[in-house]
N, CA and C atoms as a LAMMPS dump frame, in Angstrom:
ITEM: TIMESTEP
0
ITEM: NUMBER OF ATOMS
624
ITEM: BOX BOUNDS ff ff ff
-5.0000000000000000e+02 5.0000000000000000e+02
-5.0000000000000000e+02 5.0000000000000000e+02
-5.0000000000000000e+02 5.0000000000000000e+02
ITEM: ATOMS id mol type element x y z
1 1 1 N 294.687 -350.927 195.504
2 1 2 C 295.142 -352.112 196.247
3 1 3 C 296.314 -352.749 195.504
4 2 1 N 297.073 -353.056 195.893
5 2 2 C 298.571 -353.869 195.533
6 2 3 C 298.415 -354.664 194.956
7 3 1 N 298.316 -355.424 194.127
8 3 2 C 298.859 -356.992 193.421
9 3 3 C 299.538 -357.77 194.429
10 4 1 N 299.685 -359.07 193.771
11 4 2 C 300.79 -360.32 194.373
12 4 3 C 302.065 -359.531 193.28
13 5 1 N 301.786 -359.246 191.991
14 5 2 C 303.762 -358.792 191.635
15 5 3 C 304.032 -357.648 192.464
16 6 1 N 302.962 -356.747 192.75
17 6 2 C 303.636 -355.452 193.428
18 6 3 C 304.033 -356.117 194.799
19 7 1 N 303.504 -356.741 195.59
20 7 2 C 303.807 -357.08 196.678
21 7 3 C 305.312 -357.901 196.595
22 8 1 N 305.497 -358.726 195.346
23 8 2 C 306.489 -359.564 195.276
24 8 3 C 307.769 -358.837 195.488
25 9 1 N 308.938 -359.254 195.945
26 9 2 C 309.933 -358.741 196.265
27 9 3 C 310.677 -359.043 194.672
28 10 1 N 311.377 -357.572 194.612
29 10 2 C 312.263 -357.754 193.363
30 10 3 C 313.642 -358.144 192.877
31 11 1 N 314.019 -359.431 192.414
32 11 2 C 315.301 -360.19 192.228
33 11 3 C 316.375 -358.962 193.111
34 12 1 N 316.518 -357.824 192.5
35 12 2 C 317.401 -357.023 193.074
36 12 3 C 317.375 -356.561 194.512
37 13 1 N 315.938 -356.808 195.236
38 13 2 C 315.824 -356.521 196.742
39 13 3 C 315.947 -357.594 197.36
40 14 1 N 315.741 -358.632 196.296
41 14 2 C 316.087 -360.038 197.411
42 14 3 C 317.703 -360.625 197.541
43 15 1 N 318.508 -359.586 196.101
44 15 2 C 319.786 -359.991 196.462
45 15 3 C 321.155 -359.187 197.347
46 16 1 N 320.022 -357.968 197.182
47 16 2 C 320.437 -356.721 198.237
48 16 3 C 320.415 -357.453 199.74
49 17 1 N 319.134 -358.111 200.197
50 17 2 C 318.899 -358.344 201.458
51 17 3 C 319.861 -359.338 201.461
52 18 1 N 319.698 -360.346 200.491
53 18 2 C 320.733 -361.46 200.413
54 18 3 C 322.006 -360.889 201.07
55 19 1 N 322.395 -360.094 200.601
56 19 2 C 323.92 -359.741 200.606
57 19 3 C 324.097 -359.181 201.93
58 20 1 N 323.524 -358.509 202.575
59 20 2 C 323.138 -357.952 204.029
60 20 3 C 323.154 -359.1 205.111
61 21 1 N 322.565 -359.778 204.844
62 21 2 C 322.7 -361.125 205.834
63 21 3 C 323.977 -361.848 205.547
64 22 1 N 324.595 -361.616 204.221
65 22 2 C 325.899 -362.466 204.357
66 22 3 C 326.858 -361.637 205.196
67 23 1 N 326.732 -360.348 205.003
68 23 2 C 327.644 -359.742 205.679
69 23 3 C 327.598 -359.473 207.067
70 24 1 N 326.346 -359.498 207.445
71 24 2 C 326.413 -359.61 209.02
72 24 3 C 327.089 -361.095 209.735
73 25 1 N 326.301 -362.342 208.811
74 25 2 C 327.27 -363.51 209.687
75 25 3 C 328.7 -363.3 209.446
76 26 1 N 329.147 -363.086 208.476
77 26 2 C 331.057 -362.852 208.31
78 26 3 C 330.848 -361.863 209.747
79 27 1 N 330.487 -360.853 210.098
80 27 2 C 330.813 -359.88 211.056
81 27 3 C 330.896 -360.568 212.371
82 28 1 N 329.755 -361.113 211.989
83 28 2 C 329.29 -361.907 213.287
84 28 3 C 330.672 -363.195 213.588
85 29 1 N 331.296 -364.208 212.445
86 29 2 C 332.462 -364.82 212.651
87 29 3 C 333.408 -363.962 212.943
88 30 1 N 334.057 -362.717 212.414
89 30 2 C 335.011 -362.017 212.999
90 30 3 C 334.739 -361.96 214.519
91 31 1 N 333.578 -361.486 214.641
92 31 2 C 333.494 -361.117 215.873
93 31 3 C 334.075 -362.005 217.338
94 32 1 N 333.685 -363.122 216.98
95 32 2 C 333.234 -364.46 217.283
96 32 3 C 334.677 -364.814 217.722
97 33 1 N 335.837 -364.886 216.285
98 33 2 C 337.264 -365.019 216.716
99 33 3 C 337.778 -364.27 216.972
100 34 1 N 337.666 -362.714 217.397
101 34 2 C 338.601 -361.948 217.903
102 34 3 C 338.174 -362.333 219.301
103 35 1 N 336.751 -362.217 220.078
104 35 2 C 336.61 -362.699 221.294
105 35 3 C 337.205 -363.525 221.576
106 36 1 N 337.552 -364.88 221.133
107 36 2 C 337.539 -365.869 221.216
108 36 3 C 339.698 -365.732 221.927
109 37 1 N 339.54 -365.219 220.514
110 37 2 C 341.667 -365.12 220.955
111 37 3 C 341.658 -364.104 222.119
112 38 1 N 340.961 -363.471 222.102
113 38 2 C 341.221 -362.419 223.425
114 38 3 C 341.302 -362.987 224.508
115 39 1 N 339.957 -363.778 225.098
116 39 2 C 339.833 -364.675 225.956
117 39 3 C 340.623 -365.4 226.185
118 40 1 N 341.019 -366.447 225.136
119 40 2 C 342.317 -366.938 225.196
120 40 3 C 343.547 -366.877 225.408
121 41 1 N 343.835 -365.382 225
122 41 2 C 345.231 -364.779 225.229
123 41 3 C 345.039 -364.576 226.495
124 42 1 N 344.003 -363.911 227.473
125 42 2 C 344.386 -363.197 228.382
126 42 3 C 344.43 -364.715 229.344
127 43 1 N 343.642 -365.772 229.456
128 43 2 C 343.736 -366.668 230.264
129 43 3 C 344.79 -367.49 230.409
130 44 1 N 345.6 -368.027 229.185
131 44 2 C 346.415 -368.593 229.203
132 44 3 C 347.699 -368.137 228.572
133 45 1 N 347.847 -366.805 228.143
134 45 2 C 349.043 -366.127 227.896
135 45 3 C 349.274 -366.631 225.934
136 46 1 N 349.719 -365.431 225.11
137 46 2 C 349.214 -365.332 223.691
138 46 3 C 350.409 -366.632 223.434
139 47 1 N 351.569 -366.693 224.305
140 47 2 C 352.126 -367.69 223.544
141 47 3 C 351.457 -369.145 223.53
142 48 1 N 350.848 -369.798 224.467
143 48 2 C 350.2 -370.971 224.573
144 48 3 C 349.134 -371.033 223.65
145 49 1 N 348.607 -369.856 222.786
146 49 2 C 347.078 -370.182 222.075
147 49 3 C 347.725 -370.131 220.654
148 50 1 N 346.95 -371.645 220.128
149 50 2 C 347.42 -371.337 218.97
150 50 3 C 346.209 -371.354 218.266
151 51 1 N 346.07 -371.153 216.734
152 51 2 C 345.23 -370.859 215.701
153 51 3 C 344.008 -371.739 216.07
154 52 1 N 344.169 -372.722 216.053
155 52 2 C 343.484 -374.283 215.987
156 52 3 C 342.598 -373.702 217.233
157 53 1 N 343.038 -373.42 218.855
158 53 2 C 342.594 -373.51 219.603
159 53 3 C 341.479 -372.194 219.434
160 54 1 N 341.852 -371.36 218.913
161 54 2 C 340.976 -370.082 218.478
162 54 3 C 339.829 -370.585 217.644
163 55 1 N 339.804 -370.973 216.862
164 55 2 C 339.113 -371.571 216
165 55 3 C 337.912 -372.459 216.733
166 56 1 N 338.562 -373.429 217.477
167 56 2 C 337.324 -374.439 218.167
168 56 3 C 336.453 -373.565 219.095
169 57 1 N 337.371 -372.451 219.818
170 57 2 C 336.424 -371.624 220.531
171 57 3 C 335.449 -370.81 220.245
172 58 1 N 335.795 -370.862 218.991
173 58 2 C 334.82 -370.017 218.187
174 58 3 C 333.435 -371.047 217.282
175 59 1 N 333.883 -372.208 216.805
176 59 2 C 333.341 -372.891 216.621
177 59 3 C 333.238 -372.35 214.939
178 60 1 N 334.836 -372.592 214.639
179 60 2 C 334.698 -372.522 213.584
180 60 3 C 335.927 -373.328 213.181
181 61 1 N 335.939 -374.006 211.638
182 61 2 C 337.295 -374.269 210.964
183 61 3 C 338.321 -373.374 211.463
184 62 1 N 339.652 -374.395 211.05
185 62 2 C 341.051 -373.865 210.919
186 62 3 C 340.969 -372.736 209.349
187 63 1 N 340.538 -374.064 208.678
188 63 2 C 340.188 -373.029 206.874
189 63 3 C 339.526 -371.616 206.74
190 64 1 N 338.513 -371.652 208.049
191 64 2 C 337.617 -370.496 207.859
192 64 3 C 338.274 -369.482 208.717
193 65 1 N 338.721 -370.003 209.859
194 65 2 C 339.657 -369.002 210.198
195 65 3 C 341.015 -368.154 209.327
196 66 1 N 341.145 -369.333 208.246
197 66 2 C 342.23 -368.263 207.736
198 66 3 C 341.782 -367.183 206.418
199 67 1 N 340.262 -367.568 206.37
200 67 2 C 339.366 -366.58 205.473
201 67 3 C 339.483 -365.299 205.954
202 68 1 N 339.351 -365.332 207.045
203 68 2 C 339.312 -363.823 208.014
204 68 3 C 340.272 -362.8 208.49
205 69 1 N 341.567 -364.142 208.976
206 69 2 C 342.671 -363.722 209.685
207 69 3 C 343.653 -364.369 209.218
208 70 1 N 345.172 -363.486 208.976
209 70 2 C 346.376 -364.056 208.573
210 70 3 C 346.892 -364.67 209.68
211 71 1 N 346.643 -364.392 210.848
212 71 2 C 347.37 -365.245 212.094
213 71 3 C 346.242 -364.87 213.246
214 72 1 N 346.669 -365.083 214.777
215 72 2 C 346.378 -364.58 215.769
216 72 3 C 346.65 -363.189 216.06
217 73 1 N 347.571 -362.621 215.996
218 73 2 C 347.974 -361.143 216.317
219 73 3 C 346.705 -360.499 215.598
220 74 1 N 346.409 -360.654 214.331
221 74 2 C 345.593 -360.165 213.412
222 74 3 C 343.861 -360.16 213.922
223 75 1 N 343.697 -361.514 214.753
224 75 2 C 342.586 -361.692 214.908
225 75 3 C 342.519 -361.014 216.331
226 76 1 N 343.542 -361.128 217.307
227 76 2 C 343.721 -359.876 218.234
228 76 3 C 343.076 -358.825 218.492
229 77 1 N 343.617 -358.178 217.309
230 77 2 C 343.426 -356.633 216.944
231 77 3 C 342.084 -356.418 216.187
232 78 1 N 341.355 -357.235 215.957
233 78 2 C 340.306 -357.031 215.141
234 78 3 C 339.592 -356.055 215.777
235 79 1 N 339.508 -355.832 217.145
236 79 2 C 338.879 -354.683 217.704
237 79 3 C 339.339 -353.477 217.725
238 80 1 N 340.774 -353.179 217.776
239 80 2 C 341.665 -352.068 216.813
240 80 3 C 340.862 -351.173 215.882
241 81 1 N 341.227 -352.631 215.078
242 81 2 C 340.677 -352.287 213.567
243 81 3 C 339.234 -351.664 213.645
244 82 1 N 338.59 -352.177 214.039
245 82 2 C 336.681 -351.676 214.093
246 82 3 C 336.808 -350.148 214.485
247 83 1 N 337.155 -349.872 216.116
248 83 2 C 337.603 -348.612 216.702
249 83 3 C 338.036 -347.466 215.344
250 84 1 N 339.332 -348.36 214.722
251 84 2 C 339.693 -346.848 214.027
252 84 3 C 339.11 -346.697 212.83
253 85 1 N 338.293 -347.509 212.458
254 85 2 C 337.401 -347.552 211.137
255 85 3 C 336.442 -347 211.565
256 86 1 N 335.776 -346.74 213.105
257 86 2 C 334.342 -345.773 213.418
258 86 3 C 335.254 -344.422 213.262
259 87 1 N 336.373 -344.614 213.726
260 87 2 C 336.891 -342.946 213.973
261 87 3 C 337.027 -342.167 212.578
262 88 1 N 337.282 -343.489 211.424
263 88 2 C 337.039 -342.165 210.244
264 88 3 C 335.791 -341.998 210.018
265 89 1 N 335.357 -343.372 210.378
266 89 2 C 333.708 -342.62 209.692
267 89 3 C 333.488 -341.208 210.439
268 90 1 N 332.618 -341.409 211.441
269 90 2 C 332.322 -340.428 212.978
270 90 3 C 333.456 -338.771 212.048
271 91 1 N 334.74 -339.249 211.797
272 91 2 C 335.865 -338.169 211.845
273 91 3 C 334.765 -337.706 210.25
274 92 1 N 334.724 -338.126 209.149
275 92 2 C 333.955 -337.563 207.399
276 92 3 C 332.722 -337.407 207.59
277 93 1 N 331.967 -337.853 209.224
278 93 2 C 330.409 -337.24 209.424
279 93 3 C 330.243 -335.876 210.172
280 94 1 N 331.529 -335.564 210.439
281 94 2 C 331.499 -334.178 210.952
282 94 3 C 331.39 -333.253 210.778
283 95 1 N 330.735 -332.008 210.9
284 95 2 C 330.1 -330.965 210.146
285 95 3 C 331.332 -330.226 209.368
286 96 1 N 330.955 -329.732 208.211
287 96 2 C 331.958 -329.217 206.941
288 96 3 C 332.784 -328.012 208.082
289 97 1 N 331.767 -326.661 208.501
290 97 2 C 333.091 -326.005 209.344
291 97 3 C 333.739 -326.109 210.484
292 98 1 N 333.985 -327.301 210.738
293 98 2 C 334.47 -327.809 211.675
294 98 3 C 336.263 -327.8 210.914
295 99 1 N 337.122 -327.477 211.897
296 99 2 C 338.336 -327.726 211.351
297 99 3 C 338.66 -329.018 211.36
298 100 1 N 339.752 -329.792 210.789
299 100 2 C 339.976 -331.254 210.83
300 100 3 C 340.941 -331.864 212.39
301 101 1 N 341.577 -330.68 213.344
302 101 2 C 341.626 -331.063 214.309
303 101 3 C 340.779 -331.053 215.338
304 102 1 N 339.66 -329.862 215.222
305 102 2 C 338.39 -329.992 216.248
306 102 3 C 337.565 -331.59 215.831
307 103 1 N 337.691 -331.674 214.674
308 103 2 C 336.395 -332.779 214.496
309 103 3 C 337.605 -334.103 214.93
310 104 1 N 338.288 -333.956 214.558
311 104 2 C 339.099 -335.713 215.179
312 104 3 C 338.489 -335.388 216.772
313 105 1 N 338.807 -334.578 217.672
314 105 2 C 338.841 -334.344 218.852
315 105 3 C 337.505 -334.392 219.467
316 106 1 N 336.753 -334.136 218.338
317 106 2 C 335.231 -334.544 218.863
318 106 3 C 334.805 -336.422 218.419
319 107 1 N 335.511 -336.359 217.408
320 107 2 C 335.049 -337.929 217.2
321 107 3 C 335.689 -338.758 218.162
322 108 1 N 336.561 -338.38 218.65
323 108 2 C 337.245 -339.21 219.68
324 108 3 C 336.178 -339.341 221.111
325 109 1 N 335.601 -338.495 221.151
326 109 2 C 334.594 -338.416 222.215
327 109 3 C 333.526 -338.897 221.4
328 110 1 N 333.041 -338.894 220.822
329 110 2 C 331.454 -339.323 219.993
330 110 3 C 331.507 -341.042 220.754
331 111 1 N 332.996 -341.345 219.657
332 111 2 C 333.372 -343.03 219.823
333 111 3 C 333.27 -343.97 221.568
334 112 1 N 334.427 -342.783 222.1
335 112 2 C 334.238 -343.484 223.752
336 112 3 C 332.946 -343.314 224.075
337 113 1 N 331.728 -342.125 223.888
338 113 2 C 330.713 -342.61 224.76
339 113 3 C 329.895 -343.532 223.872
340 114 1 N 330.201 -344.103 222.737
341 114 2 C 329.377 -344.946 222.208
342 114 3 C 329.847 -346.401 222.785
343 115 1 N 331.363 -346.229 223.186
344 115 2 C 332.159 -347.474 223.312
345 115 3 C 331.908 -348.124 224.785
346 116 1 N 332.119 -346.825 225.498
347 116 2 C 331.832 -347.177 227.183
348 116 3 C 332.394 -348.928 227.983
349 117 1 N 331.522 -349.638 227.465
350 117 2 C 331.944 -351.03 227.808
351 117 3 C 333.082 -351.88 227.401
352 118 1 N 333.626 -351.079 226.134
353 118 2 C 334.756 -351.579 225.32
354 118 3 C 336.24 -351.45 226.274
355 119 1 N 336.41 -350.363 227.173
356 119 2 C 337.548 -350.19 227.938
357 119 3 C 338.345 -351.078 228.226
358 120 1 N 337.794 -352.246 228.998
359 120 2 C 338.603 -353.509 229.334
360 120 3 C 338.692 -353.886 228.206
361 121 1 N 338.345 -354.274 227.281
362 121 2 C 338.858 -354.66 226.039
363 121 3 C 340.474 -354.245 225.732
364 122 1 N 340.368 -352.92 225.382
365 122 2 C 341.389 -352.001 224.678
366 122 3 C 342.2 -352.385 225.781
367 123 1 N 342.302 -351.784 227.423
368 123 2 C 342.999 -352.025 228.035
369 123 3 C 343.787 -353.306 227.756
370 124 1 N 342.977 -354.729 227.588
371 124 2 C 344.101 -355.891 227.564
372 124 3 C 344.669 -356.21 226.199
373 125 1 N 344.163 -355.499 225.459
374 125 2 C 344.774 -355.271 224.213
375 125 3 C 345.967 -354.568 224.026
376 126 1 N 346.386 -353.238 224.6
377 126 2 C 347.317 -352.665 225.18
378 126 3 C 348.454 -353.466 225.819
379 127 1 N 348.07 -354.24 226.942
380 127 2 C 349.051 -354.867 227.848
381 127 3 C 349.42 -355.912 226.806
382 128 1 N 348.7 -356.591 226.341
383 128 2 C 349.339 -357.52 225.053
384 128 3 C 350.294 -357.444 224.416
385 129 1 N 349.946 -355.999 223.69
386 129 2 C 350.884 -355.612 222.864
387 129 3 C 352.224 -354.789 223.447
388 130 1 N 352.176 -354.186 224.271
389 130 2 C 353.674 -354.252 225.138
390 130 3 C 354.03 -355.099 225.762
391 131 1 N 354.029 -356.301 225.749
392 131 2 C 354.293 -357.829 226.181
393 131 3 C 354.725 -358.519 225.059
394 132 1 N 354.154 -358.226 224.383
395 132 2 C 354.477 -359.447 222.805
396 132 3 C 355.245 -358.252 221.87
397 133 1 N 356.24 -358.964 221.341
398 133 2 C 356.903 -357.889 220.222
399 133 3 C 355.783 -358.359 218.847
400 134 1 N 354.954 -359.351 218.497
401 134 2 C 354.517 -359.999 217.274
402 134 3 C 353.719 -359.241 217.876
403 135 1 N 352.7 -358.912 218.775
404 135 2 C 351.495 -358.141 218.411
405 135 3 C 351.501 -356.594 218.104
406 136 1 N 352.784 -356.087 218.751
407 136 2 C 353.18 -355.091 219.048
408 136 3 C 352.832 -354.516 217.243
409 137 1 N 354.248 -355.41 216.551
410 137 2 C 354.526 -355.085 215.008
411 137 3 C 353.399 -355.166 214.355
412 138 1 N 352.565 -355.679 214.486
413 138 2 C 351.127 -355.541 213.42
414 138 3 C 350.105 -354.315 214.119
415 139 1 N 350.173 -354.247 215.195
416 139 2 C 349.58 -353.114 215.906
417 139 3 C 350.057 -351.606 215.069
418 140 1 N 351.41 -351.691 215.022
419 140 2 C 351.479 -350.39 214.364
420 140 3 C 351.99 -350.51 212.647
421 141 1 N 351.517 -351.563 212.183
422 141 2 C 351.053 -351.638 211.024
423 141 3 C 349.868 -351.393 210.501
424 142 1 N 349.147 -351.499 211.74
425 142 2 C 347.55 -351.349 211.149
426 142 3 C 347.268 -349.992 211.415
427 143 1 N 348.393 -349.356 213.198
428 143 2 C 348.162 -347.656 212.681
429 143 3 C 348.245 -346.565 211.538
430 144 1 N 349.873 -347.458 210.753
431 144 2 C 350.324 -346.919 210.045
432 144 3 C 349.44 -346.637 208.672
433 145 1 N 348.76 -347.554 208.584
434 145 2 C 347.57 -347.587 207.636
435 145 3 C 346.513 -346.904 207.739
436 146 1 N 346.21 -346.628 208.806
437 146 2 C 345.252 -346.16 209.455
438 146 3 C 345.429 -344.695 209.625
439 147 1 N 347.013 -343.974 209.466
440 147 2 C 347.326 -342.804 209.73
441 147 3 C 347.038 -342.266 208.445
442 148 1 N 347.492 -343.048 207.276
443 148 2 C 347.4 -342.598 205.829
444 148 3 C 346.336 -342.353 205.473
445 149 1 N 345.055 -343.036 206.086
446 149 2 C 343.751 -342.778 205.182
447 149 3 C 343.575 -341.766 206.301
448 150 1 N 343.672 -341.426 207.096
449 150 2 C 343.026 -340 208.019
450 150 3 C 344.023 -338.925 207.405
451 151 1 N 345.316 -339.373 206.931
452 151 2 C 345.871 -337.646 206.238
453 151 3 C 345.267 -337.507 204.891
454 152 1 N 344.791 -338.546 203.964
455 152 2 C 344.235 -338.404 203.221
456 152 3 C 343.218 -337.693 203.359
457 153 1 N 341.795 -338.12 204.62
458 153 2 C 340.678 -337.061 204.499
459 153 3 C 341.048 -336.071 204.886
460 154 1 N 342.11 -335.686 205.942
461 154 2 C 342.538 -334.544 206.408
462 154 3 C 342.482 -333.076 205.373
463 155 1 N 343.143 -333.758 204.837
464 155 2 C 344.169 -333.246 203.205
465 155 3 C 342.645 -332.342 202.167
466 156 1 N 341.432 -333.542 201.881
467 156 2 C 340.507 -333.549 201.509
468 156 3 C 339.72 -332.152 202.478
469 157 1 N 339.677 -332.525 203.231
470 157 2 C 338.625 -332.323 204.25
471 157 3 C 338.524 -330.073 204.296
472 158 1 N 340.509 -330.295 204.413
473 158 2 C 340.69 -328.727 204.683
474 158 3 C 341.568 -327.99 203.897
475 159 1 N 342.324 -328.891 202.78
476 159 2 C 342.6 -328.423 201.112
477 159 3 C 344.113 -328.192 201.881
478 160 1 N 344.57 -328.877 202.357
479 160 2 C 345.814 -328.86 203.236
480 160 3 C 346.738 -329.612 202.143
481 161 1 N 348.02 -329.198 202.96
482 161 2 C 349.051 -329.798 201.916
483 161 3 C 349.298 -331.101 202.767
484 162 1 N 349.218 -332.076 201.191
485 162 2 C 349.63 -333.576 202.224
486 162 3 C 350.477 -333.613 203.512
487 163 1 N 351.552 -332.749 203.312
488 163 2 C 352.724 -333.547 204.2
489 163 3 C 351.816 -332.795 205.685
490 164 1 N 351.576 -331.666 205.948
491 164 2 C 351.056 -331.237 206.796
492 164 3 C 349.623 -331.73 207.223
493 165 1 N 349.001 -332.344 206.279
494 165 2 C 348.098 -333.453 206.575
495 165 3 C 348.295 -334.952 207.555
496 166 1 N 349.819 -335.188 206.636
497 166 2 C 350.719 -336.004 207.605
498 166 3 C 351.087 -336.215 209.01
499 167 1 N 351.473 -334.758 208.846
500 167 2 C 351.851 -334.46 210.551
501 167 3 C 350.671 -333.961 211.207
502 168 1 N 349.612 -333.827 210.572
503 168 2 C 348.618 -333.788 211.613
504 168 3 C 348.149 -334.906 211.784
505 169 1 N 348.37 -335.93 210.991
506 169 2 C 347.144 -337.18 211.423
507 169 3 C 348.237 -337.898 212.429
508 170 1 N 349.8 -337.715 211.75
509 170 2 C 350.648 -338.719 212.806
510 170 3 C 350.611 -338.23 214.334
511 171 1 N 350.379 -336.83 214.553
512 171 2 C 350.381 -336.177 216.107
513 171 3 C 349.287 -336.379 216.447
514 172 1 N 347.941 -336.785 215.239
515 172 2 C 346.833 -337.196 216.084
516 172 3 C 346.649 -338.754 217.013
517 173 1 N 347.591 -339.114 215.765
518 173 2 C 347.907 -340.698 216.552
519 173 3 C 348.861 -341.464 217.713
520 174 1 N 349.625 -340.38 217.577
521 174 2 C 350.488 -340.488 218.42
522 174 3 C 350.011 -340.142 219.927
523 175 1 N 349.491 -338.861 219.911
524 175 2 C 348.624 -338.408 221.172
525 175 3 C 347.627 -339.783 221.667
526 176 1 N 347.094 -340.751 220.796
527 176 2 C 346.32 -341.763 220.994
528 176 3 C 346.61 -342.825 221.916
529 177 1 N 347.63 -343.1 221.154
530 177 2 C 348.949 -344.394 221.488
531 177 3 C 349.585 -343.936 223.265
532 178 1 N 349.874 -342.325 222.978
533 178 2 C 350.266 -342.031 224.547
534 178 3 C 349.569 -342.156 225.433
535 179 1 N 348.112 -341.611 225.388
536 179 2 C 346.915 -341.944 226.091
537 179 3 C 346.646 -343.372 226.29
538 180 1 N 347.019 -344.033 225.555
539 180 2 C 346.577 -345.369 226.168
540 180 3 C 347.544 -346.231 227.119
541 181 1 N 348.615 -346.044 226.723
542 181 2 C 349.883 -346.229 227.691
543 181 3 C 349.262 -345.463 228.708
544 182 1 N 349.594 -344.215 228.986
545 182 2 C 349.054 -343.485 230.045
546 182 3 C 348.079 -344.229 231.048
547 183 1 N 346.923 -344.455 230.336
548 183 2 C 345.755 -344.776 230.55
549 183 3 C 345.767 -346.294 231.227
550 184 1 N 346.552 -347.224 230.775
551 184 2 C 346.675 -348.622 231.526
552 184 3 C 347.893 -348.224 232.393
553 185 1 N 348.471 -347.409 232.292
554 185 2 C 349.886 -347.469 233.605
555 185 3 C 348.821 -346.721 235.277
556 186 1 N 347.779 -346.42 235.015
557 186 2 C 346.919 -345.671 235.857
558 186 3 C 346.071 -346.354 236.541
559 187 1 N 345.827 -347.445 235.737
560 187 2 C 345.034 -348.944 236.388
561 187 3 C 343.934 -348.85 236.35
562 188 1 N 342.821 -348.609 235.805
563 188 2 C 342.67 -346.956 235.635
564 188 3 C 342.254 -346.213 236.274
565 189 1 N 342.16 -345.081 236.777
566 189 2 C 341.886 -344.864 237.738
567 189 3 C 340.833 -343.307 236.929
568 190 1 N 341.112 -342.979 235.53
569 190 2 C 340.546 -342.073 234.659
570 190 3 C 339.909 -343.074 233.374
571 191 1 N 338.818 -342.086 232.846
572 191 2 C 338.554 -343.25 231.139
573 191 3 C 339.554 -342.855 230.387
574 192 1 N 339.217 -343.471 229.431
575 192 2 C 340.106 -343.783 228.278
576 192 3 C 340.088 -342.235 227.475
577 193 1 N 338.51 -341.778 227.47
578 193 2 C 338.726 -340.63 227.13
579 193 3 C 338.714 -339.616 227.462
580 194 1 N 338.731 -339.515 228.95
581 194 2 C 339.919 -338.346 229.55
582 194 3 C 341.222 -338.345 229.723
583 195 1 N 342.114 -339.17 229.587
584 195 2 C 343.041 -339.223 228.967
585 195 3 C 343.891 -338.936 227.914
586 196 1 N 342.642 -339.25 226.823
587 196 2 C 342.575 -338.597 225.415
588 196 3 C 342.75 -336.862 225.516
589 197 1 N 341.755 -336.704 226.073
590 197 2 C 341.693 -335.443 225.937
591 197 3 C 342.617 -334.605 226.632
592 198 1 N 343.155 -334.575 227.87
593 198 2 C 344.238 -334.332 227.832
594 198 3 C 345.126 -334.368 227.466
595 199 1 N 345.829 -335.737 226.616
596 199 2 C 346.949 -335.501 225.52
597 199 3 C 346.721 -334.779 224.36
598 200 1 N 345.425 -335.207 224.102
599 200 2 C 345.256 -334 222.552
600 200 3 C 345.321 -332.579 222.775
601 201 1 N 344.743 -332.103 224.039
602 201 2 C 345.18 -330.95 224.842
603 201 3 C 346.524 -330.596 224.521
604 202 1 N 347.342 -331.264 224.788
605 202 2 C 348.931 -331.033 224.898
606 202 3 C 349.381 -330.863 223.915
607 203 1 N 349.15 -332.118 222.92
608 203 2 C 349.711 -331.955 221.524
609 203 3 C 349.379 -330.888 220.718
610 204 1 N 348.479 -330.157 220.942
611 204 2 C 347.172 -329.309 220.363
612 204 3 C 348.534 -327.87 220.402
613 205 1 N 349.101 -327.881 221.664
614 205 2 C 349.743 -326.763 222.348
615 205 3 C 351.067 -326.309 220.889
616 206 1 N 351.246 -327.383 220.578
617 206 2 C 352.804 -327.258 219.25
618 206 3 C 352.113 -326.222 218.046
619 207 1 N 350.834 -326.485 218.125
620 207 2 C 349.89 -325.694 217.114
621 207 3 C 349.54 -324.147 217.057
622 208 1 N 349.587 -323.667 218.162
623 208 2 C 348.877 -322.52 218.4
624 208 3 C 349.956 -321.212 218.053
């Protein structure tokens, strides 16, 4: 039978859990203000919303908002950001003989059917950012970042030479970026990731 110390939770599991709950409410505030500016942007157009007004909708400080986010564009994209942070994960959980362009091409599908409801999202995220030149420029700042750590695992993944790691992650992204243009000029009338897959289709073609 157990004790009260065995039963007791240990300084280190209570600061583990500790730390788990802090990080879900921060998730939970990101979350909170990217909705919040989205909503905002799309109702009253990104130039009329400013920081302040993001903030009350969220029901949070101006201060705490700038814990999270360097501006609005930033807090924008926060759903961007999430998307291409599942795609590396999903992309380094993919089985070892998998080549590094089959497994992007499957994680890209793993993600949309996990995402499903996210579409309108991305979609007005899209129209945003070909509307606004300020969202536009951090949009492909955060690809550009985003391209480097996927040629990095690339590189890792299939003992490839960087630069050709390069040009595979930039044609993987690029095929992305086209698909989604594609994909909102269509209204939509296809998902997001059949779209995909037909451009990666295409791009796939320079390879063979």
């Amino acid at each position: 039978m157990e004790t009260v110390g065995e039963l007791r939770e240990q300084p280190g599991e209570t600061r583990e859990r500790r730390g788990g709950l802090r990080e879900r409410k921060k998730e939970a505030t990101r979350r909170a203000l990217h909705e919040a500016a989205m909503r905002l942007a799309v109702e009253h157009g990104l130039d009329e919303v400013t920081v302040e007004a993001i903030a009350d909708a969220a029901g949070v400080s101006r201060r705490t908002f700038s814990n999270y986010f360097a501006g609005k564009e930033d807090a924008l994209l926060y759903g961007d950001e999430e998307r291409m942070s599942s795609l590396l994960e999903t992309f380094e959980e993919r089985p070892a003989g998998e080549s590094s362009w089959t497994a992007l091409r499957a994680s890209v599908g793993v993600l949309s059917a996990q995402a499903g409801e996210l579409d309108p999202q991305w979609a007005a995220q899209v129209r945003l950012a070909r509307k606004h030149p300020s969202v536009l420029a951090r949009q492909l700042a955060h690809y550009a970042e985003f391209e480097r750590a996927l040629a990095d695992l690339v590189a890792a993944r299939d003992g490839l030479p960087h630069l050709r790691a390069r040009v595979m992650a930039g044609a993987f992204m690029a095929a992305l970026r086209i698909a989604s243009v594609i994909w909102i000029e269509e209204q939509p009338t296809r998902s997001l990731a059949e779209v995909a897959e037909e451009t990666l289709t295409e791009i796939a073609r320079a390879y063979r």
